[in-house]
N, CA, C and O atoms as a DFTB+ gen file, in Angstrom:
548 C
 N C O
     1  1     168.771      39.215     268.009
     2  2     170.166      38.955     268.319
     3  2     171.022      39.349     267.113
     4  3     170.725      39.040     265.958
     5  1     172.033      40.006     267.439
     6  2     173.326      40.189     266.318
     7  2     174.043      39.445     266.192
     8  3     174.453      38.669     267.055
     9  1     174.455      39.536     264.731
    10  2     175.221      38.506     264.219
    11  2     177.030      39.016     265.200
    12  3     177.560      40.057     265.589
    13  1     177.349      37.556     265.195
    14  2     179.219      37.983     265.757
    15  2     179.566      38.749     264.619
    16  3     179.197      38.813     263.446
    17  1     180.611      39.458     265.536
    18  2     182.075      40.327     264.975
    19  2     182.643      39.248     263.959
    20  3     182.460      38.090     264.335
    21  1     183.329      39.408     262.682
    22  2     184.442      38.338     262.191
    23  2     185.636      39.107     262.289
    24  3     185.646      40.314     262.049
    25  1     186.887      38.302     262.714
    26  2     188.463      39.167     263.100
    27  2     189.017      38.368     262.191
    28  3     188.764      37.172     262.334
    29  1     189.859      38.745     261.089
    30  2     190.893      37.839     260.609
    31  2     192.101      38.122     260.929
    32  3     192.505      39.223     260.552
    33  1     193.000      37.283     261.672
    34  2     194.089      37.804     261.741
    35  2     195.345      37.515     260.018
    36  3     195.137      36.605     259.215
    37  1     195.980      38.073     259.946
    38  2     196.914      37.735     258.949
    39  2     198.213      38.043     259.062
    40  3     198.624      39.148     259.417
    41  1     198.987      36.976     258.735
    42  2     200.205      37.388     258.370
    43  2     201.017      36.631     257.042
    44  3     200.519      36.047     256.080
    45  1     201.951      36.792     257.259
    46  2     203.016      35.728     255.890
    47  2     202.454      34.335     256.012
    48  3     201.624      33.815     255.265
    49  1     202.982      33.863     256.973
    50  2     203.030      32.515     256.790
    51  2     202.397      31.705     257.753
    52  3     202.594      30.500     257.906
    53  1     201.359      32.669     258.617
    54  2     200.124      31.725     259.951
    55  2     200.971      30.701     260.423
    56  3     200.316      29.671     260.579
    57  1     202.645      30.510     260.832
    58  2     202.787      29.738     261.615
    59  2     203.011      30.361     262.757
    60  3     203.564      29.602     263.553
    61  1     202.762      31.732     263.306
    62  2     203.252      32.200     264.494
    63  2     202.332      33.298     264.834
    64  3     201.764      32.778     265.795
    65  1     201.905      34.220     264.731
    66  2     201.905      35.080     265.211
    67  2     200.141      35.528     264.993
    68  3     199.581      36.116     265.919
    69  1     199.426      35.215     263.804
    70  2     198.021      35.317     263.189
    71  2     197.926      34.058     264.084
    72  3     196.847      34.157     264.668
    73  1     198.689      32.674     264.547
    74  2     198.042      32.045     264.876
    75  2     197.324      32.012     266.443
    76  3     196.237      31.768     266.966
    77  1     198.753      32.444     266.818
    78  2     198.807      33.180     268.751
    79  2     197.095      34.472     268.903
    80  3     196.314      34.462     269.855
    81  1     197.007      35.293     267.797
    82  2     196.191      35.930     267.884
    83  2     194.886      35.295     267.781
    84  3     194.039      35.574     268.630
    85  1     194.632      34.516     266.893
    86  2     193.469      33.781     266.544
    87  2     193.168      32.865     268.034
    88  3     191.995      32.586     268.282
    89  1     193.958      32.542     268.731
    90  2     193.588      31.232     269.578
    91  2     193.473      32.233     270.630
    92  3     192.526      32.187     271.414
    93  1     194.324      33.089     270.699
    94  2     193.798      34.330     272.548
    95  2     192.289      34.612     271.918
    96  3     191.319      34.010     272.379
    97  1     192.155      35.551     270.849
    98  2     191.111      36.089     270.368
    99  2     189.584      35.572     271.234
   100  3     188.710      36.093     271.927
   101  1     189.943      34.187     270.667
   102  2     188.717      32.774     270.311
   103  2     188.344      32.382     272.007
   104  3     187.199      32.176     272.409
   105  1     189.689      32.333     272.934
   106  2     189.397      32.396     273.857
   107  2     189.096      33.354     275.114
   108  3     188.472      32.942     276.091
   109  1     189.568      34.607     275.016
   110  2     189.175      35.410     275.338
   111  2     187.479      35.968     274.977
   112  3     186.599      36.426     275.706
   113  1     187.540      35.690     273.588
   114  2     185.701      36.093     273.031
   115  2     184.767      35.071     273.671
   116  3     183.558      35.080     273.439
   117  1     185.223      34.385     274.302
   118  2     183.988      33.239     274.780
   119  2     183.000      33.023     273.577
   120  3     181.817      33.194     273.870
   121  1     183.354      32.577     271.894
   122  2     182.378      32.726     271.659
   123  2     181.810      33.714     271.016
   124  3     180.994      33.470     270.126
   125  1     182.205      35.222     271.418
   126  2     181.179      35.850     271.287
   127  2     181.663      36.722     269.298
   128  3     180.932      37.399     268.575
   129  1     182.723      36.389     269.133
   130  2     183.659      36.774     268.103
   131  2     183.696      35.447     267.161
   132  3     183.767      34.305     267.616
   133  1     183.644      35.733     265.951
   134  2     183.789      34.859     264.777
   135  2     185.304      35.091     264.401
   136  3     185.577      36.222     263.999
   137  1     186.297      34.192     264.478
   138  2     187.888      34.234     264.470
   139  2     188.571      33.140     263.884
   140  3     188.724      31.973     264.244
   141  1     189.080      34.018     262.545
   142  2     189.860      33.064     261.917
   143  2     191.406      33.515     261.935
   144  3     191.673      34.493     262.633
   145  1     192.474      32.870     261.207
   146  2     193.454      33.337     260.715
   147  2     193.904      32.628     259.359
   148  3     193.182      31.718     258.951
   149  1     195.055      32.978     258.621
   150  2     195.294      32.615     257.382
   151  2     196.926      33.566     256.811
   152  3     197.094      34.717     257.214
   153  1     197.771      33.024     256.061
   154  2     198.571      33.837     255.709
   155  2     198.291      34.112     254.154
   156  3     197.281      33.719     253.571
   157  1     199.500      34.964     253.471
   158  2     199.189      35.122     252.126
   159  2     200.697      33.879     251.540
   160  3     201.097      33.929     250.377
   161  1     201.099      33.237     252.210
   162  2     202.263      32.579     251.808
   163  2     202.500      31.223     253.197
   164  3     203.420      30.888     253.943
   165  1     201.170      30.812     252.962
   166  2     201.189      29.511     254.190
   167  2     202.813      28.947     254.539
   168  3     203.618      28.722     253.636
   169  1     203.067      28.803     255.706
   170  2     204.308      27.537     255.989
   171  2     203.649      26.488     255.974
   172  3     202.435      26.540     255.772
   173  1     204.192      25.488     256.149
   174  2     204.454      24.080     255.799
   175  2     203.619      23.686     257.632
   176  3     202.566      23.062     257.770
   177  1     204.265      24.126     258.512
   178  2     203.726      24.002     260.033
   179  2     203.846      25.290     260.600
   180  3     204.397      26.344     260.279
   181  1     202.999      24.785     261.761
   182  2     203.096      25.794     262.935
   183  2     204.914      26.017     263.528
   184  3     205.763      25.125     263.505
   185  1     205.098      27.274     263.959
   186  2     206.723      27.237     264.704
   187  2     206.440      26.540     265.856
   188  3     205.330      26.788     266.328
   189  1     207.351      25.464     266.652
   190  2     207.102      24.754     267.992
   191  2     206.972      25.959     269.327
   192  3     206.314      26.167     270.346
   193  1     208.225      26.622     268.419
   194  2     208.185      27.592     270.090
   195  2     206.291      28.224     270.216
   196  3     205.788      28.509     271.303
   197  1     205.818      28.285     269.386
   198  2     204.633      28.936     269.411
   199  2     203.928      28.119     270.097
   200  3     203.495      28.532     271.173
   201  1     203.667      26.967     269.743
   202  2     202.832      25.830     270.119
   203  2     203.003      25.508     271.564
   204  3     202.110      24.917     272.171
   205  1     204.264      25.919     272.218
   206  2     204.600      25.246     273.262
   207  2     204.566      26.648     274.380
   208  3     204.356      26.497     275.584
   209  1     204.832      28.114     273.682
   210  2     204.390      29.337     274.491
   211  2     203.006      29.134     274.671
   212  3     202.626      29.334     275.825
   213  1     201.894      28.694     273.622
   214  2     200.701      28.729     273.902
   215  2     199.940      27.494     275.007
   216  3     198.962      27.691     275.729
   217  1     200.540      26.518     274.897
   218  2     200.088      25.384     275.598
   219  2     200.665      25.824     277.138
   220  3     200.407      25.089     278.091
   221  1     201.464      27.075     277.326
   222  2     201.576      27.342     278.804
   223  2     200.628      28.513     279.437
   224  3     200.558      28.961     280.582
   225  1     199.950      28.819     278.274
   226  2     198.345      29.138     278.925
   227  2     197.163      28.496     278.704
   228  3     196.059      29.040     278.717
   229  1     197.410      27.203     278.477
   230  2     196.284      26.583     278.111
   231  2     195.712      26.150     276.977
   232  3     195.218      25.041     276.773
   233  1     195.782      26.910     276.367
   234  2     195.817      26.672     274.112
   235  2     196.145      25.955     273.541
   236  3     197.240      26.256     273.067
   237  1     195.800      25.020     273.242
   238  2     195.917      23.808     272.273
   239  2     196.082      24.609     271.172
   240  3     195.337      25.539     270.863
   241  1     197.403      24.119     270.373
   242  2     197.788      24.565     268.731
   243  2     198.511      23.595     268.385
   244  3     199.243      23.714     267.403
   245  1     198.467      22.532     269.047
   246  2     199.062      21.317     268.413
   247  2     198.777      20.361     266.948
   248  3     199.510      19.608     266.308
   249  1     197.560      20.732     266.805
   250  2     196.869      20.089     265.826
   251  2     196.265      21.325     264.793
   252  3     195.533      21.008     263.856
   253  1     196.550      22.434     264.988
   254  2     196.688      23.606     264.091
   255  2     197.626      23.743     262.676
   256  3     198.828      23.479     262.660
   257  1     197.088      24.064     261.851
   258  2     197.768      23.966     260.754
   259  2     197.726      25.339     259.742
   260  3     196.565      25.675     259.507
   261  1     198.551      26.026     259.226
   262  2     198.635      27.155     258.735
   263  2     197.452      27.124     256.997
   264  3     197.380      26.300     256.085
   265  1     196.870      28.193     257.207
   266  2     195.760      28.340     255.912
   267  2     196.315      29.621     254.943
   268  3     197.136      30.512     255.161
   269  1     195.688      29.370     254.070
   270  2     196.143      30.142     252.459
   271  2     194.830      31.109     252.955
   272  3     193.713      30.740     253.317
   273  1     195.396      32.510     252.836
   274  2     194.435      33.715     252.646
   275  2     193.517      33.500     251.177
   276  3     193.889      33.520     250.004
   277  1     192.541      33.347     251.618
   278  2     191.540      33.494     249.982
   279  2     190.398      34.244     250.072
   280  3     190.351      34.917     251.102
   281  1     189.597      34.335     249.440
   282  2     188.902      35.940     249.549
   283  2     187.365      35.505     250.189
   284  3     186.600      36.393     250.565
   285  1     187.012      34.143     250.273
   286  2     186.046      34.490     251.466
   287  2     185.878      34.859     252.420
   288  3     184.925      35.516     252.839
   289  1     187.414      34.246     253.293
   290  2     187.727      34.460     254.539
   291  2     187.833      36.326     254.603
   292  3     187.576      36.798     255.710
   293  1     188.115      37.121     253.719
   294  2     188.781      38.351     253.710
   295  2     187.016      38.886     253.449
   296  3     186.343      39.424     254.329
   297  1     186.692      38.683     252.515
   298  2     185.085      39.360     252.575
   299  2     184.055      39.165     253.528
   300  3     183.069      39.901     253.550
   301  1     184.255      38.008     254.497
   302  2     183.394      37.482     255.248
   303  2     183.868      38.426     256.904
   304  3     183.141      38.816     257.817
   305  1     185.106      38.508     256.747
   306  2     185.545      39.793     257.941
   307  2     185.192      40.903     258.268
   308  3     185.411      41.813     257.468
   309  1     184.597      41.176     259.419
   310  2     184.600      42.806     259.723
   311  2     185.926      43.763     259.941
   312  3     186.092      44.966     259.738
   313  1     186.760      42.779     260.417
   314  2     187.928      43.407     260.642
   315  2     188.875      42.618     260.675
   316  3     188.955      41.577     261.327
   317  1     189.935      43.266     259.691
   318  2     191.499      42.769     259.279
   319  2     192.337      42.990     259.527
   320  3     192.905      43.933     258.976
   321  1     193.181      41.966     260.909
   322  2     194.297      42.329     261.508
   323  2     195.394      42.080     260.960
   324  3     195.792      40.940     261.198
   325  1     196.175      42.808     260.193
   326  2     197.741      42.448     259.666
   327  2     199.161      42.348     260.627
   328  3     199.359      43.078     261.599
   329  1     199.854      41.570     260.274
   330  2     201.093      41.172     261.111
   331  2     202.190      41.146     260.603
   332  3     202.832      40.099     260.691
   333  1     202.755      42.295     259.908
   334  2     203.924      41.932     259.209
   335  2     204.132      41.646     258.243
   336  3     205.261      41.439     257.799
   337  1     202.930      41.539     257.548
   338  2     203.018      41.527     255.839
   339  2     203.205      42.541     255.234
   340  3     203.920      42.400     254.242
   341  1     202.899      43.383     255.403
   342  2     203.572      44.836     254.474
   343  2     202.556      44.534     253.243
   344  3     201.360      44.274     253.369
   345  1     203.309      44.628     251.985
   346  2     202.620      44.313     250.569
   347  2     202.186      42.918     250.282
   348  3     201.484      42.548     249.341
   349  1     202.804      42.069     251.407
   350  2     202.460      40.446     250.903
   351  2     200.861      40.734     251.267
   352  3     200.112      40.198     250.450
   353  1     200.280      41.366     252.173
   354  2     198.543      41.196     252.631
   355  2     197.981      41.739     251.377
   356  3     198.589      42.572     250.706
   357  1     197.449      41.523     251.232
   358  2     196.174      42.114     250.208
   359  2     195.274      42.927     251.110
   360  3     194.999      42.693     252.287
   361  1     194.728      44.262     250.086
   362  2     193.820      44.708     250.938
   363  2     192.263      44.342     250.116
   364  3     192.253      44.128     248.904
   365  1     191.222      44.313     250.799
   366  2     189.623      44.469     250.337
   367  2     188.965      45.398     251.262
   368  3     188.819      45.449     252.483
   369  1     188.510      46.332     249.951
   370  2     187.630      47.342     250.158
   371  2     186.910      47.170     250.613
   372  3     186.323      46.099     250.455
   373  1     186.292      48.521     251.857
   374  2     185.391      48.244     252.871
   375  2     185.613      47.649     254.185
   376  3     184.845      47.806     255.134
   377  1     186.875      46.838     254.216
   378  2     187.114      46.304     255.806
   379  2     187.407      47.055     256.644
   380  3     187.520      48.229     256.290
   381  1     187.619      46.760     257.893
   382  2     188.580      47.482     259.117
   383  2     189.320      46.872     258.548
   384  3     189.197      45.789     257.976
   385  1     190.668      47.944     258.741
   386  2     192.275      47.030     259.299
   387  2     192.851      47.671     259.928
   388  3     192.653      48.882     259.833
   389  1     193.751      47.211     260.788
   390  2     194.125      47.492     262.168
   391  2     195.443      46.890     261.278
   392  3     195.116      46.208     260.307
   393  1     197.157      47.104     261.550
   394  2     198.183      46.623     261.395
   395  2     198.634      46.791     263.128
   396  3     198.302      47.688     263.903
   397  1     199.498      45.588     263.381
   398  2     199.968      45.395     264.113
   399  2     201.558      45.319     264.336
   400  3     201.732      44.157     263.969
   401  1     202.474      45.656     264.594
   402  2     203.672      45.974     264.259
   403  2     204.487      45.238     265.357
   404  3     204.949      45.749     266.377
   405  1     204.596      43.710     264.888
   406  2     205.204      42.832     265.826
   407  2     206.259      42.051     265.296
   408  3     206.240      41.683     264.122
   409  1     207.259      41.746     266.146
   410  2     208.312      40.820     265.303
   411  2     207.830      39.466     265.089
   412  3     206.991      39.084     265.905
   413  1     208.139      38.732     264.260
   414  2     208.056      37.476     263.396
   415  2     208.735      37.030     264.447
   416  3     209.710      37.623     264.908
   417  1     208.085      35.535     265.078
   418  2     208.119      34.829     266.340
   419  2     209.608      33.671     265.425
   420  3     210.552      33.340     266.143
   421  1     209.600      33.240     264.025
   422  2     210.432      32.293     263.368
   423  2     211.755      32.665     263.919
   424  3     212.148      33.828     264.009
   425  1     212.519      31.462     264.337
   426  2     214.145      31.427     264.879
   427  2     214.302      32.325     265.927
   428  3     215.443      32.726     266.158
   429  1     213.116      32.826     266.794
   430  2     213.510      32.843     268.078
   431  2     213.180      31.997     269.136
   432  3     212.278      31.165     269.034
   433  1     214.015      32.191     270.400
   434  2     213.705      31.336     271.819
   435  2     212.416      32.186     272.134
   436  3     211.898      33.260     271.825
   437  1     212.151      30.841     273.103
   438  2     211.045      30.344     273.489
   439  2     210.635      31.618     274.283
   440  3     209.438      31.905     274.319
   441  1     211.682      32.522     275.020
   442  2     211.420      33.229     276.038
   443  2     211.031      34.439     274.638
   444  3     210.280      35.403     274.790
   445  1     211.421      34.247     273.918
   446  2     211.294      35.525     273.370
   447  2     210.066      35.592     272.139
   448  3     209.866      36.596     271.456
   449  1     209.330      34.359     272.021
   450  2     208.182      34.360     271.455
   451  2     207.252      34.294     272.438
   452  3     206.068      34.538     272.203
   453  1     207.773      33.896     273.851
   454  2     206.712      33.789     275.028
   455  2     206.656      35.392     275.259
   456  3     205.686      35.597     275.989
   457  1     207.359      36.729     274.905
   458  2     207.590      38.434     274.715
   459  2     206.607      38.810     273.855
   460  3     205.835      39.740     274.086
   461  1     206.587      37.890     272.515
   462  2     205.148      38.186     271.389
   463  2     204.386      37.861     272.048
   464  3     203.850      38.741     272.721
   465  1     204.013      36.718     272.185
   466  2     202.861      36.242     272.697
   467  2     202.326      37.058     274.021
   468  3     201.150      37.372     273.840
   469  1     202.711      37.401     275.009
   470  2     202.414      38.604     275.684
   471  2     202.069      39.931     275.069
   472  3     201.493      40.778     275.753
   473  1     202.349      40.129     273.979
   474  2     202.045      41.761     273.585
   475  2     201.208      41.219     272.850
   476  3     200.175      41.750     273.255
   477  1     200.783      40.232     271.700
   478  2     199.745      39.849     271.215
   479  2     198.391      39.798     272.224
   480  3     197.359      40.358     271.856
   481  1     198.448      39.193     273.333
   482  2     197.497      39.346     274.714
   483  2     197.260      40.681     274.693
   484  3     196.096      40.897     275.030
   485  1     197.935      41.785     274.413
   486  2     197.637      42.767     275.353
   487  2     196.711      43.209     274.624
   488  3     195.578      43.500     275.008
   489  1     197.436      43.337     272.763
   490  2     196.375      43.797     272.175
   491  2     195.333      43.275     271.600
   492  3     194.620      43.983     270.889
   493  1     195.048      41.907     271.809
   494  2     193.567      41.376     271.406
   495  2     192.712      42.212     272.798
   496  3     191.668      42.859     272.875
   497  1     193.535      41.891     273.562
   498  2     192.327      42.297     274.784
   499  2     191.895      43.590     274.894
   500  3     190.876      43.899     275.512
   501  1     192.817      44.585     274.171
   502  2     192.493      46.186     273.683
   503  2     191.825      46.049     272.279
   504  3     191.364      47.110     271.858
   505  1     191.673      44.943     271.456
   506  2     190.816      44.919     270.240
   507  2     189.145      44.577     270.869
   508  3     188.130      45.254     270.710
   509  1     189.273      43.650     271.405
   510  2     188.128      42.920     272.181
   511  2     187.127      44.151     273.032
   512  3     185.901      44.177     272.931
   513  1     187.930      45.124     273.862
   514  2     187.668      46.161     274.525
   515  2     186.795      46.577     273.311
   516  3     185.616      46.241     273.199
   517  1     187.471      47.336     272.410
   518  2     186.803      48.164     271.107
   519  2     185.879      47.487     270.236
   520  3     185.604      48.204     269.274
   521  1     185.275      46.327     270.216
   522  2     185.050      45.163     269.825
   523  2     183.734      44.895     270.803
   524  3     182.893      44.153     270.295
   525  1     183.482      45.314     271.922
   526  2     182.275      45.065     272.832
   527  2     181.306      45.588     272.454
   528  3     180.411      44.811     272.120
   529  1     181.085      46.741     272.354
   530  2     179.948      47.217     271.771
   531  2     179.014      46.805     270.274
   532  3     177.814      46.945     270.040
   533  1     179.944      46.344     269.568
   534  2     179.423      45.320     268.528
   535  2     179.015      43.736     269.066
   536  3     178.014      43.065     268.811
   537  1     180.094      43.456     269.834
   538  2     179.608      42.003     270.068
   539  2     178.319      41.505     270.736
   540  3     178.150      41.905     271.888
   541  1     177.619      40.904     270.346
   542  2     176.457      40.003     271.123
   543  2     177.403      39.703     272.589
   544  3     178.566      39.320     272.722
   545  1     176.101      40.142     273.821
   546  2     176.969      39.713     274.931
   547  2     175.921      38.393     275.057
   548  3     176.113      37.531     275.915
């Protein structure tokens, strides 16, 4: 048996958008994906609108709390999804990274982080696609 895929998602501040990715990821992988997230400049909390777009598919992020990027999590990854950090991400040699080019979910409505959160879906499930052939089924 093979070991899981590891995905890190990242962004600034893991209250929005690394976090939406990490929780589709985790549930979409059944499992079959090792999935974390983390920023390089933690917030304080999760954004509500996030918490409350996600709990209308089911996703508990209520009790989620934003993590400090540190270099296990980043060496222990096969692949490093960035979100908007630009120069705040750090890179480590040898990973995948994939950048993702999404707006920062902070100080918008609900309808319009429930817009991220839909395009975040689309593309875990096009990462996941590319992502099968590695994964243990």
């Amino acid at each position: 048996m093979s070991t899981p895929i590891e995905v890190l998602f990242v962004c600034v501040h893991n209250a929005g958008r690394s976090q939406m990715a990490a929780a589709l990821l985790a549930d979409r992988g059944a499992g079959r994906v090792v999935v974390r997230s983390a920023g390089s400049e933690p917030a304080a909390s999760l954004n509500p609108a996030v918490v409350q777009a996600m709990a209308e598919l089911g996703l508990d992020l209520s009790t989620a709390a934003p993590k400090r990027l540190n270099l296990a999590m980043a060496t222990s990854a096969d692949v490093v999804v960035t979100m908007g950090c630009g120069d705040a991400c750090p890179v480590f040699p040898g990973k995948r990274y994939v950048d993702w080019d999404l707006p920062d979910p902070a100080g918008k409505s609900l309808e319009a982080v429930r817009q991220i959160r839909d395009e975040i879906d689309r593309l875990v499930s096009g990462l996941l696609g590319e992502l099968k052939r590695s994964v243990p089924q």
